[in-house]
HTML snippet that shows the backbone in 3Dmol.js (N, CA, C, O; Angstrom):
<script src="https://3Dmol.org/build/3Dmol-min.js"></script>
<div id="view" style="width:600px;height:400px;position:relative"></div>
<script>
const pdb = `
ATOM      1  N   UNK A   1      97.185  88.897  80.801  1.00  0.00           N
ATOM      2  CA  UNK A   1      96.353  88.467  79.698  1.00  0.00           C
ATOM      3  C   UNK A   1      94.919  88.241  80.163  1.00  0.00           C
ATOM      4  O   UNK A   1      94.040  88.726  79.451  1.00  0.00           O
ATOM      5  N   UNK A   2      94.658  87.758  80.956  1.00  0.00           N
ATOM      6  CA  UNK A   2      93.489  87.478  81.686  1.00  0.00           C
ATOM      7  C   UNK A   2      92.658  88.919  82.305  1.00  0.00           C
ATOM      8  O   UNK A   2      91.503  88.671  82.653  1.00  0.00           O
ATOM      9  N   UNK A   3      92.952  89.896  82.423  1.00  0.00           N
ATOM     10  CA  UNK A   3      92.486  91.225  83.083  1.00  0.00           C
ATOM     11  C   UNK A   3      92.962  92.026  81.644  1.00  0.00           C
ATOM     12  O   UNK A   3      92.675  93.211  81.808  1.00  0.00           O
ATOM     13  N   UNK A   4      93.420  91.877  80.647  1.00  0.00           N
ATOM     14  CA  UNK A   4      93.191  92.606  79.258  1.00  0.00           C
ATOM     15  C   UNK A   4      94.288  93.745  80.100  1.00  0.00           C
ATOM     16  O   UNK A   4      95.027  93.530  81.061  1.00  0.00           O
ATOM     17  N   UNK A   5      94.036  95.102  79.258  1.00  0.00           N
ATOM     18  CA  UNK A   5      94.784  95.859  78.888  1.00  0.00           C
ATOM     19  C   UNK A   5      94.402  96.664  80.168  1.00  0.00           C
ATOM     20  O   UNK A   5      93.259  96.585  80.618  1.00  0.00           O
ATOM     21  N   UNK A   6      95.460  97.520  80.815  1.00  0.00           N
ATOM     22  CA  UNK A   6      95.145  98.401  82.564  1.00  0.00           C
ATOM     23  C   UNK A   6      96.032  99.875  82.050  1.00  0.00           C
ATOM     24  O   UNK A   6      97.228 100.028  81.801  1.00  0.00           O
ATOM     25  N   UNK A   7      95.240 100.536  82.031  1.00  0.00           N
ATOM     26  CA  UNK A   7      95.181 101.798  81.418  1.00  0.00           C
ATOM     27  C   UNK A   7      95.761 102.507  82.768  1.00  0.00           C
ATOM     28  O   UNK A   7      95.035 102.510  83.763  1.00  0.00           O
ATOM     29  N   UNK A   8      97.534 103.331  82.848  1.00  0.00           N
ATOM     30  CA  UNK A   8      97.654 103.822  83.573  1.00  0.00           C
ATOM     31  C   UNK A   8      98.507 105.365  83.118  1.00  0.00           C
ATOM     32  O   UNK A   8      98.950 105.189  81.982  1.00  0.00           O
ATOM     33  N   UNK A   9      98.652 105.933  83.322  1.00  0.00           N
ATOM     34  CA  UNK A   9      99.470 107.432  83.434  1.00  0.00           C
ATOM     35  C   UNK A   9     100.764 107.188  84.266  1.00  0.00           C
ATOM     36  O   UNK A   9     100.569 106.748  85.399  1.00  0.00           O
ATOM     37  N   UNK A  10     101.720 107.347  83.985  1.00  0.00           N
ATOM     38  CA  UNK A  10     103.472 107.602  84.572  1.00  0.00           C
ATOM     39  C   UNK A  10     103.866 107.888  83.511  1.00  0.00           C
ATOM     40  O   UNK A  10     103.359 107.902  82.389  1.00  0.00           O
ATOM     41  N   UNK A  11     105.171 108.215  84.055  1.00  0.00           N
ATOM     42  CA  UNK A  11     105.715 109.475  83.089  1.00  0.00           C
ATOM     43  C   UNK A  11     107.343 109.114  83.935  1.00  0.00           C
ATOM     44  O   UNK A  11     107.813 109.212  85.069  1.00  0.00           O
ATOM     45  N   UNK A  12     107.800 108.634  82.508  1.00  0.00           N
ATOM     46  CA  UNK A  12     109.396 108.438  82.652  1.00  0.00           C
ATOM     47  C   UNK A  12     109.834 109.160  81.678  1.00  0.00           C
ATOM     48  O   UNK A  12     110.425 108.481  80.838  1.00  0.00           O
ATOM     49  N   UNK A  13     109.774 110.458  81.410  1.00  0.00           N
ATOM     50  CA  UNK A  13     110.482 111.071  80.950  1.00  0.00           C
ATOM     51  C   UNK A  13     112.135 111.493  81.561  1.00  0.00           C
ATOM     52  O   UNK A  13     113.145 111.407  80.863  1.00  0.00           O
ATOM     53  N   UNK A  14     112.124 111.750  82.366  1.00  0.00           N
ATOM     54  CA  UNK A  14     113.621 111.657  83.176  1.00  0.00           C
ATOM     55  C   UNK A  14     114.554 110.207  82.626  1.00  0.00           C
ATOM     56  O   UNK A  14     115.719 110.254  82.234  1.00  0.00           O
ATOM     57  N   UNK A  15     113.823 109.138  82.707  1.00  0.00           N
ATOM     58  CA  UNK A  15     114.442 108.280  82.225  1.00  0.00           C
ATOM     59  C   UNK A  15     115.738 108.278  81.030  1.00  0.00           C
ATOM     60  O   UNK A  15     115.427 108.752  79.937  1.00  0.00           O
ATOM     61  N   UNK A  16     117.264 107.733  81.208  1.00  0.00           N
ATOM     62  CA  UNK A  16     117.752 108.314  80.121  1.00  0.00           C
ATOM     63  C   UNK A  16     117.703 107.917  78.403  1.00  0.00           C
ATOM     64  O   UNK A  16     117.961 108.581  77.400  1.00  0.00           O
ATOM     65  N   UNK A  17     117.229 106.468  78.620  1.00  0.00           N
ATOM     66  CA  UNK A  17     116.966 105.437  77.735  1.00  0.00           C
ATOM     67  C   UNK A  17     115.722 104.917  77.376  1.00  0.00           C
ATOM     68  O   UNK A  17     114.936 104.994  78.320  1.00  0.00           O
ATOM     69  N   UNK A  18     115.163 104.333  76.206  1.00  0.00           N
ATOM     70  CA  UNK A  18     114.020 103.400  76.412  1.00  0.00           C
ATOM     71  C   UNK A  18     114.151 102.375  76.862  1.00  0.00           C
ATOM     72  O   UNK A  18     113.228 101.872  77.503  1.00  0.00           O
ATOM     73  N   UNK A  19     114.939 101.945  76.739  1.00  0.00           N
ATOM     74  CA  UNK A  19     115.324 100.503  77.641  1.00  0.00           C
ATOM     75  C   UNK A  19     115.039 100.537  79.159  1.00  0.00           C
ATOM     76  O   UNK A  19     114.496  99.614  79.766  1.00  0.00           O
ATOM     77  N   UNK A  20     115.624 102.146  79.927  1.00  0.00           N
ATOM     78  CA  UNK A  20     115.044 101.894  81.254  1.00  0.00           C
ATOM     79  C   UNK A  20     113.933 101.991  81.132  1.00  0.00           C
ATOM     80  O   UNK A  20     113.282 101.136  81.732  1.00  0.00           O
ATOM     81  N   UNK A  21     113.137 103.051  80.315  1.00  0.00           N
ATOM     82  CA  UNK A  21     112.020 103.405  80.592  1.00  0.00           C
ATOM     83  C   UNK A  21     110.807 101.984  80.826  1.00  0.00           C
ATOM     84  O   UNK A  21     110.029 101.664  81.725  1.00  0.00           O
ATOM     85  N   UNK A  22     111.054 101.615  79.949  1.00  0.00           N
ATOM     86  CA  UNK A  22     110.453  99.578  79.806  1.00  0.00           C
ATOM     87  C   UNK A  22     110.264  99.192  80.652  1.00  0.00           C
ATOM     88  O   UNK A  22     109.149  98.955  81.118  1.00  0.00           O
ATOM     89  N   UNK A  23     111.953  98.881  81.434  1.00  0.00           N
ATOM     90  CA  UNK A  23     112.130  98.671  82.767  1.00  0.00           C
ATOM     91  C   UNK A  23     111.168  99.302  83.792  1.00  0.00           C
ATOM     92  O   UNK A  23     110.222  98.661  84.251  1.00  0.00           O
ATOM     93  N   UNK A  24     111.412 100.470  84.108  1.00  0.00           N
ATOM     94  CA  UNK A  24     110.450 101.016  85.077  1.00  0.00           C
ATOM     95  C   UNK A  24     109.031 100.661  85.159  1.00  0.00           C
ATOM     96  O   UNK A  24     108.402 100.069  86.035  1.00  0.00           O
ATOM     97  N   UNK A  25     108.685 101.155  84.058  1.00  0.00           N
ATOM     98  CA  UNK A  25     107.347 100.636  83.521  1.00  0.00           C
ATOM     99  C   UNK A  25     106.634  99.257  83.968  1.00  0.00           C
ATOM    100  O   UNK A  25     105.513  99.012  84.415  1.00  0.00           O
ATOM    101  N   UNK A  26     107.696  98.504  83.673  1.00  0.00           N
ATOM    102  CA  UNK A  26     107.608  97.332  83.643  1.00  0.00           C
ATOM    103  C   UNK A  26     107.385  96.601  85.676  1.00  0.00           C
ATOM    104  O   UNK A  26     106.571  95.794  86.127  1.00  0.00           O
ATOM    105  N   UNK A  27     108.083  97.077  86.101  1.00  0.00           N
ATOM    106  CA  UNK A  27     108.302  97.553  87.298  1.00  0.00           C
ATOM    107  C   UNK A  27     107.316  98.396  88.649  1.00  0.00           C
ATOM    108  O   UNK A  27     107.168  98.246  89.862  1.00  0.00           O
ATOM    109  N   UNK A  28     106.912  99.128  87.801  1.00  0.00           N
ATOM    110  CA  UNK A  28     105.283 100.434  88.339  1.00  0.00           C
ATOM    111  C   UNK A  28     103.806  99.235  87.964  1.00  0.00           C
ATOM    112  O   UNK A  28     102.802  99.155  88.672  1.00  0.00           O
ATOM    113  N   UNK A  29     104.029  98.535  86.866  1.00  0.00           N
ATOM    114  CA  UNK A  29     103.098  97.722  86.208  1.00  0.00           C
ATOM    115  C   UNK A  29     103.031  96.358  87.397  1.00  0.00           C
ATOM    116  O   UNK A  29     101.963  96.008  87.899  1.00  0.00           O
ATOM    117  N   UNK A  30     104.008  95.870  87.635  1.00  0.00           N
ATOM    118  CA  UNK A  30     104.058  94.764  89.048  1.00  0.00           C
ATOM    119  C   UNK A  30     103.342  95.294  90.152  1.00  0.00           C
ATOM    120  O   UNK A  30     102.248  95.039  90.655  1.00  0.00           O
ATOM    121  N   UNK A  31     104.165  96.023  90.372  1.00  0.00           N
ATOM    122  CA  UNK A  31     103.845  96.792  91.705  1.00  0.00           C
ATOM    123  C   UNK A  31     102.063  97.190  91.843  1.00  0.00           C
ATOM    124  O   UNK A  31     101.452  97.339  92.901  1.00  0.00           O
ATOM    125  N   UNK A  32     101.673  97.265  90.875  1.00  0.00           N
ATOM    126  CA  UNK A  32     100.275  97.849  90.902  1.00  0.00           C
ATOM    127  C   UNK A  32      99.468  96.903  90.125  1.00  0.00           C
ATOM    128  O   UNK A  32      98.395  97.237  89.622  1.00  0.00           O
ATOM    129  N   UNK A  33      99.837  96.034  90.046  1.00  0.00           N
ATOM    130  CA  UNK A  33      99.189  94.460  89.967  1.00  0.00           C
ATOM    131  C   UNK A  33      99.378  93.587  90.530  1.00  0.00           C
ATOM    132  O   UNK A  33      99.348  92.617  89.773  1.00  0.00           O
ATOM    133  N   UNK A  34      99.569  93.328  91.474  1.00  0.00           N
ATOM    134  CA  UNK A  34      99.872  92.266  92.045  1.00  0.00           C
ATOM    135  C   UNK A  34      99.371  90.951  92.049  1.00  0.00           C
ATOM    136  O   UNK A  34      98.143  91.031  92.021  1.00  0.00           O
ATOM    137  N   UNK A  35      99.802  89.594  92.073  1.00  0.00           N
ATOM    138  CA  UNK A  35      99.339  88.140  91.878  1.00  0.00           C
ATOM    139  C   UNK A  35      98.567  87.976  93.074  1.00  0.00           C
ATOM    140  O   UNK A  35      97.444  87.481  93.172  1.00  0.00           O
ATOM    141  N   UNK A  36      99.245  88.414  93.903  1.00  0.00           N
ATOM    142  CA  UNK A  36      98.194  88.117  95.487  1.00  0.00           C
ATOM    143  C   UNK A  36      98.002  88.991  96.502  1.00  0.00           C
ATOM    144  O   UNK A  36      99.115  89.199  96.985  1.00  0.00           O
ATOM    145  N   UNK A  37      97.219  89.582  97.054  1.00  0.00           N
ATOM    146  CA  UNK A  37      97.000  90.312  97.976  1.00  0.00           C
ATOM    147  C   UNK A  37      96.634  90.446  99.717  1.00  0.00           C
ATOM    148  O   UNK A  37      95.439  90.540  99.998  1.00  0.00           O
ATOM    149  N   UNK A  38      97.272  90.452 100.435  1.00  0.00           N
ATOM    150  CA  UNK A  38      96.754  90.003 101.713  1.00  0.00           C
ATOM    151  C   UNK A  38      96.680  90.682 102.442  1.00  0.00           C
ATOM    152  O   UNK A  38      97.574  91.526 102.497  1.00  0.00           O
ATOM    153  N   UNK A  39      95.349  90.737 103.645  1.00  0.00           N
ATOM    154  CA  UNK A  39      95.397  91.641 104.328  1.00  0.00           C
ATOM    155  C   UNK A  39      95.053  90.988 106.058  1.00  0.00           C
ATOM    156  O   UNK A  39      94.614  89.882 106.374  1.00  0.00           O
ATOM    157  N   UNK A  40      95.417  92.056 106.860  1.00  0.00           N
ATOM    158  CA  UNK A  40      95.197  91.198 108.321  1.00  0.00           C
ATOM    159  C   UNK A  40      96.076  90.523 108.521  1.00  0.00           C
ATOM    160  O   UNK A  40      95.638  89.864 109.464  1.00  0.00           O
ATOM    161  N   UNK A  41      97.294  90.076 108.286  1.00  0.00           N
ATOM    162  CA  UNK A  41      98.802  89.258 108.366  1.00  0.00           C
ATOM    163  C   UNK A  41      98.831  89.454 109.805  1.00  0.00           C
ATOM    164  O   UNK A  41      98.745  90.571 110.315  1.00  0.00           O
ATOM    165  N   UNK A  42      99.001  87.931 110.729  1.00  0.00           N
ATOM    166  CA  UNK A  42      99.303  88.326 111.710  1.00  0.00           C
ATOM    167  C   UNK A  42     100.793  87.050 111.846  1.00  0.00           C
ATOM    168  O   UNK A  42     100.798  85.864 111.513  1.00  0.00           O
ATOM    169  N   UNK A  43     101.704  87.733 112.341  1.00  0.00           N
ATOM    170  CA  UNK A  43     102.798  86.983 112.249  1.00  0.00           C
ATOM    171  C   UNK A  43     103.503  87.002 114.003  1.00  0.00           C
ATOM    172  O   UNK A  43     103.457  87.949 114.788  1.00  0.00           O
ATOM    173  N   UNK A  44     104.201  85.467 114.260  1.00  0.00           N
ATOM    174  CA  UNK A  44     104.439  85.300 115.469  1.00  0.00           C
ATOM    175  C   UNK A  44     105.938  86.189 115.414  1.00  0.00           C
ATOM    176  O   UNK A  44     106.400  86.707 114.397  1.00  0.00           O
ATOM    177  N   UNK A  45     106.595  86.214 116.876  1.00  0.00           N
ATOM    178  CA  UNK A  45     107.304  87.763 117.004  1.00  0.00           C
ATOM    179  C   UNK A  45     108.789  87.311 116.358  1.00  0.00           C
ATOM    180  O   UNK A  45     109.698  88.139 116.389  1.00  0.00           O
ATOM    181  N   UNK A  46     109.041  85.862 115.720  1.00  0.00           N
ATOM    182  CA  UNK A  46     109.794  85.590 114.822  1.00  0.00           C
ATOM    183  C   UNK A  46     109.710  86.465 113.271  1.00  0.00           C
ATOM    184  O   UNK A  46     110.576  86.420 112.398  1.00  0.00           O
ATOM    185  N   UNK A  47     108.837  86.997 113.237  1.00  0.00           N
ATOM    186  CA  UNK A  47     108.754  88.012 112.195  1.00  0.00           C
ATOM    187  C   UNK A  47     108.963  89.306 111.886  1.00  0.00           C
ATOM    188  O   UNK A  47     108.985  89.853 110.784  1.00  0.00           O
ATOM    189  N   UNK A  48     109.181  89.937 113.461  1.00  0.00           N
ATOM    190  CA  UNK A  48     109.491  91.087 114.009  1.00  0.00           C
ATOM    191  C   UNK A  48     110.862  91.815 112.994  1.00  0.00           C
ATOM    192  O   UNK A  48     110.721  92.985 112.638  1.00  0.00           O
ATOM    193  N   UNK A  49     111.960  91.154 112.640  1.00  0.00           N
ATOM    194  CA  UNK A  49     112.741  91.697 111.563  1.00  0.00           C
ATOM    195  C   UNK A  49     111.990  92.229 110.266  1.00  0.00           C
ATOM    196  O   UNK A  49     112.555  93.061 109.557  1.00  0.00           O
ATOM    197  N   UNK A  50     110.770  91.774 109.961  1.00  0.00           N
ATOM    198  CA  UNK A  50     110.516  91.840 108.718  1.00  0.00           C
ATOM    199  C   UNK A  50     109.337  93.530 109.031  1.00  0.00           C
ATOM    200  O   UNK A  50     108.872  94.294 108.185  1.00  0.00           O
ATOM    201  N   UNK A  51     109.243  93.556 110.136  1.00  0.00           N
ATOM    202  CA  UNK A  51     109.128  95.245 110.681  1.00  0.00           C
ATOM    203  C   UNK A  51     109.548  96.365 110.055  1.00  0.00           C
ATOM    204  O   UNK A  51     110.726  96.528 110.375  1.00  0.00           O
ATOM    205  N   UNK A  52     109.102  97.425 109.151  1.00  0.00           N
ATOM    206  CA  UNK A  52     110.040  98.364 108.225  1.00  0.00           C
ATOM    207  C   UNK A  52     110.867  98.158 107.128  1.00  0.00           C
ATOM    208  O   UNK A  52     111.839  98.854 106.839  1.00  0.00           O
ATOM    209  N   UNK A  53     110.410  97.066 106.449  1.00  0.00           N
ATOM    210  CA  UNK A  53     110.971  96.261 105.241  1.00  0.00           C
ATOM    211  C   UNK A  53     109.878  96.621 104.286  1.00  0.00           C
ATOM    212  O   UNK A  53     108.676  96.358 104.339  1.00  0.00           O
ATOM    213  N   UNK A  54     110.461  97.173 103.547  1.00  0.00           N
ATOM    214  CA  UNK A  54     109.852  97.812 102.044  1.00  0.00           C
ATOM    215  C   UNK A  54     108.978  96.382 101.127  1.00  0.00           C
ATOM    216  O   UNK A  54     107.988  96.368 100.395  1.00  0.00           O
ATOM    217  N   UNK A  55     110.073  95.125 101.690  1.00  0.00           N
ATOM    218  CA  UNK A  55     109.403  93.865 100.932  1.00  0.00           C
ATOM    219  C   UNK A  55     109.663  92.697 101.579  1.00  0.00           C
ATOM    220  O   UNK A  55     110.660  92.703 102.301  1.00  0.00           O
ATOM    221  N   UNK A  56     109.233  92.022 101.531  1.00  0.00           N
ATOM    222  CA  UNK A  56     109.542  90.691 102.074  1.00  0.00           C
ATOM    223  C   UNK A  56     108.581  89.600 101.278  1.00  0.00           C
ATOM    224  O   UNK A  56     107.455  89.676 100.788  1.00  0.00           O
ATOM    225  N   UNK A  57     109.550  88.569 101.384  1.00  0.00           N
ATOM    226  CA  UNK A  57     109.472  87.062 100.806  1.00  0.00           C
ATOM    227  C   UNK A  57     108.427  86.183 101.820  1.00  0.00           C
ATOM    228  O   UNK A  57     108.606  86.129 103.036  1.00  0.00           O
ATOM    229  N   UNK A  58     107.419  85.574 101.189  1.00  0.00           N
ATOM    230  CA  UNK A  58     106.737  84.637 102.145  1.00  0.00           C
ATOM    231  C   UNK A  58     106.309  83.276 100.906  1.00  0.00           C
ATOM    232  O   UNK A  58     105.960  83.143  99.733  1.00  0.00           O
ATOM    233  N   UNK A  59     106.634  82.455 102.156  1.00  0.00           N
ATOM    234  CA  UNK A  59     106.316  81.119 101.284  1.00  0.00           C
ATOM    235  C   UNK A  59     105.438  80.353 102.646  1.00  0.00           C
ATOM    236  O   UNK A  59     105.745  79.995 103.783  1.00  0.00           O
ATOM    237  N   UNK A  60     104.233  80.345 101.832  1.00  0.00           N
ATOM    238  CA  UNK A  60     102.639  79.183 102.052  1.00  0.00           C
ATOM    239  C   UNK A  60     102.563  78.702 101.209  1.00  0.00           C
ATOM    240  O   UNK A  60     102.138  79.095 100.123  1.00  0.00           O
ATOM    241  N   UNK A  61     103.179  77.203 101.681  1.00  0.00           N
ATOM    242  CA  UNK A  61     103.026  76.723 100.453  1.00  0.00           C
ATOM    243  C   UNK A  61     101.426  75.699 100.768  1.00  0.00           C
ATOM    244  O   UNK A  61     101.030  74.979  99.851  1.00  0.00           O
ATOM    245  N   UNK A  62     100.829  75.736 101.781  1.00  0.00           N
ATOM    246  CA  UNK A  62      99.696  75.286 101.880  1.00  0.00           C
ATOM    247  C   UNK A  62      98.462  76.377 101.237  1.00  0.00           C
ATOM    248  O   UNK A  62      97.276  76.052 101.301  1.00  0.00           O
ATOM    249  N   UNK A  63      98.753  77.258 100.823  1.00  0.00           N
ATOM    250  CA  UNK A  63      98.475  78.520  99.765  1.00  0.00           C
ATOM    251  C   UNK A  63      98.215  78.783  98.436  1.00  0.00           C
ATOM    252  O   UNK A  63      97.371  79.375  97.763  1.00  0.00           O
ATOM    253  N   UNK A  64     100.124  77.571  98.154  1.00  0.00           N
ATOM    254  CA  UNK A  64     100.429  77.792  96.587  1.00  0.00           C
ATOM    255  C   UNK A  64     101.129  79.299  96.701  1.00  0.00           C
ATOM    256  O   UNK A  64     100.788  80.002  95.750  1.00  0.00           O
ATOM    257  N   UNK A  65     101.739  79.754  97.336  1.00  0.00           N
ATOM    258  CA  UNK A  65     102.123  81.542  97.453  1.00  0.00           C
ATOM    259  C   UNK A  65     104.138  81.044  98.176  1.00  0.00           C
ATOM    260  O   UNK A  65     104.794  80.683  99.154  1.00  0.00           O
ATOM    261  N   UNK A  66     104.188  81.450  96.634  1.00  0.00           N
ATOM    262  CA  UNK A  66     106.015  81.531  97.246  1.00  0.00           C
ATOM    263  C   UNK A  66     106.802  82.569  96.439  1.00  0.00           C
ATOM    264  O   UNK A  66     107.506  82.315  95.462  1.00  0.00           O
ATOM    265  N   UNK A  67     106.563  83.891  97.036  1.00  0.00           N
ATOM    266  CA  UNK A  67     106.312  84.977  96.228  1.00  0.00           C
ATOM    267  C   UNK A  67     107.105  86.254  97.296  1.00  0.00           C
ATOM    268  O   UNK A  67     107.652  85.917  98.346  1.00  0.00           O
ATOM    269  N   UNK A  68     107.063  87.525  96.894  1.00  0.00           N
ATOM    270  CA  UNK A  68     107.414  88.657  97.317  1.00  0.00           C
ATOM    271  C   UNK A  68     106.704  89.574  97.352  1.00  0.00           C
ATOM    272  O   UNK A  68     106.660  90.462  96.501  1.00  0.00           O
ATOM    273  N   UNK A  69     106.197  89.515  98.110  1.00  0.00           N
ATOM    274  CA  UNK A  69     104.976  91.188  99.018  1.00  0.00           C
ATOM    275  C   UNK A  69     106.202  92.526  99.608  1.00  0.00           C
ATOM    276  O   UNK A  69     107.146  92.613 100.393  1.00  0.00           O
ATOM    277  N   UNK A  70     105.122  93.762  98.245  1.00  0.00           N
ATOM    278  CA  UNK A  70     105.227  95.115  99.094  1.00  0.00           C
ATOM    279  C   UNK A  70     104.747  95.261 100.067  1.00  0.00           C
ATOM    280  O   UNK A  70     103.536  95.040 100.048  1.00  0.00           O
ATOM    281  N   UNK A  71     105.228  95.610 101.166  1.00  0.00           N
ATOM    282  CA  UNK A  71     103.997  96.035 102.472  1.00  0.00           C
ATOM    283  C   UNK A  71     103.610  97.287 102.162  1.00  0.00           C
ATOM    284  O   UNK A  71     104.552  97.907 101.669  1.00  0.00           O
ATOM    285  N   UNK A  72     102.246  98.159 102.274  1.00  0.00           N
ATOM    286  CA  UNK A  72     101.838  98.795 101.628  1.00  0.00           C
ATOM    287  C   UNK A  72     101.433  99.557 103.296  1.00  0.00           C
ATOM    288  O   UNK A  72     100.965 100.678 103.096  1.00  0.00           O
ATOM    289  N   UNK A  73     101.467  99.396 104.020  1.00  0.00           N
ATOM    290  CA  UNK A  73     101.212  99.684 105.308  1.00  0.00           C
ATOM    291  C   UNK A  73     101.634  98.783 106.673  1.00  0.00           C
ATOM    292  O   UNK A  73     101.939  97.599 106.532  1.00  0.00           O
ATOM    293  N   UNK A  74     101.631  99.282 107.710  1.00  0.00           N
ATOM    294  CA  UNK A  74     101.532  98.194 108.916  1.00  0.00           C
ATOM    295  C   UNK A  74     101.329  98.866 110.280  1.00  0.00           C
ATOM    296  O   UNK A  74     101.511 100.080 110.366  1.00  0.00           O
ATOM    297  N   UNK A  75     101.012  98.247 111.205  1.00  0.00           N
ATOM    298  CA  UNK A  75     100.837  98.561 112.542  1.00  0.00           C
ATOM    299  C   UNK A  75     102.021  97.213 113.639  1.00  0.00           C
ATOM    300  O   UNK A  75     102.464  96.095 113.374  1.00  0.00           O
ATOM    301  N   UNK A  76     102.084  97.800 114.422  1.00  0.00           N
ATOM    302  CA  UNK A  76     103.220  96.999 115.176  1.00  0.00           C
ATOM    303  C   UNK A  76     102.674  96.813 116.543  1.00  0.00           C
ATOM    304  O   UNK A  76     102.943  97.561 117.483  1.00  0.00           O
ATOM    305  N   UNK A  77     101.696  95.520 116.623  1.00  0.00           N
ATOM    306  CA  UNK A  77     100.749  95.363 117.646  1.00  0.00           C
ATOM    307  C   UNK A  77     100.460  94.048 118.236  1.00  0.00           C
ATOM    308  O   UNK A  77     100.131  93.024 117.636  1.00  0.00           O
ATOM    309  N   UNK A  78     100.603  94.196 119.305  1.00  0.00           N
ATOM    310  CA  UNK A  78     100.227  92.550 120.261  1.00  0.00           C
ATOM    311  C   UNK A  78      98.920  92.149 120.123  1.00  0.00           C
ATOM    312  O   UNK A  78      97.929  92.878 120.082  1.00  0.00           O
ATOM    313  N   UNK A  79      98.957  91.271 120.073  1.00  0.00           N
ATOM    314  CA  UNK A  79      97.086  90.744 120.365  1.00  0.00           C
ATOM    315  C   UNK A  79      97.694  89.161 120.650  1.00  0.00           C
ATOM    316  O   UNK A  79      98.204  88.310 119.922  1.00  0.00           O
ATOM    317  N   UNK A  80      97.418  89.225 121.859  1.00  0.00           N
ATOM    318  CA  UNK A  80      97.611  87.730 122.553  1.00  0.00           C
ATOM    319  C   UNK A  80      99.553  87.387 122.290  1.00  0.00           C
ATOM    320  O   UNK A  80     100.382  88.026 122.937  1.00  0.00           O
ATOM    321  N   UNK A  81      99.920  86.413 121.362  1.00  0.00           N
ATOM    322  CA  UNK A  81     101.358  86.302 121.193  1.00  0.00           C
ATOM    323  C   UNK A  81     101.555  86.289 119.615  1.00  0.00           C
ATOM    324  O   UNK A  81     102.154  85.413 118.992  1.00  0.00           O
ATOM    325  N   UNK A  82     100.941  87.422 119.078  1.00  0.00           N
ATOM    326  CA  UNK A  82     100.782  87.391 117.908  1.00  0.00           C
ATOM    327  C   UNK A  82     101.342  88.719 117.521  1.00  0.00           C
ATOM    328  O   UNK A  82     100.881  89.563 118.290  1.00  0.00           O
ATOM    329  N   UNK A  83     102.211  89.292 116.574  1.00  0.00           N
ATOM    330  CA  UNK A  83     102.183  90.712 116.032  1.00  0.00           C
ATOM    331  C   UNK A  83     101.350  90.585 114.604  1.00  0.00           C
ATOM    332  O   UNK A  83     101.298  89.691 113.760  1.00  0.00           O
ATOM    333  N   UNK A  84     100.621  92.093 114.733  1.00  0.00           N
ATOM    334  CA  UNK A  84      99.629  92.267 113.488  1.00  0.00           C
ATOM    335  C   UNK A  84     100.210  93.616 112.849  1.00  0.00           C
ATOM    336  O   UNK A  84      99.694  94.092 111.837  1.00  0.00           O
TER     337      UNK A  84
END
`;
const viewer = $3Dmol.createViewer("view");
viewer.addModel(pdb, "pdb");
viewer.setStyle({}, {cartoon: {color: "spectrum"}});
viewer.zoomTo();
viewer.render();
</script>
């Protein structure tokens, strides 16, 4: 409501229903809006599972952020005792 109306192109025609189609939609529409965005994440090597995970859960709550991030990229890198 706040960013008004986001004008996009997909195409669920394959879809078998309108009901999924909604769904999807609904779904492509998250994904490409997101509530929060972060970049530069550097996480200690307790995080190392979350390595090749399509999504993962993070809660800061010194943030206000208790939410679920796509990773949209990553690198798998030391810097001091840190992975980035």
């Amino acid at each position: 409501a706040v960013q008004g109306v986001i004008e996009t192109e997909k195409s669920f025609i394959a879809a078998p229903s309108h009901s999924q189609s909604r769904r999807l939609a609904k779904i492509a529409m998250a994904k490409g809006n997101p509530r929060f965005r972060i970049a530069g994440l550097r996480l200690s090597p307790a995080g190392l599972p979350a390595y090749g995970e399509p999504t993962v859960a993070l809660n800061l709550p010194s943030f206000g952020i208790n939410t679920t991030f796509a990773i949209m990229r990553g690198t798998l890198a030391m810097s001091g005792n840190a992975l980035t």
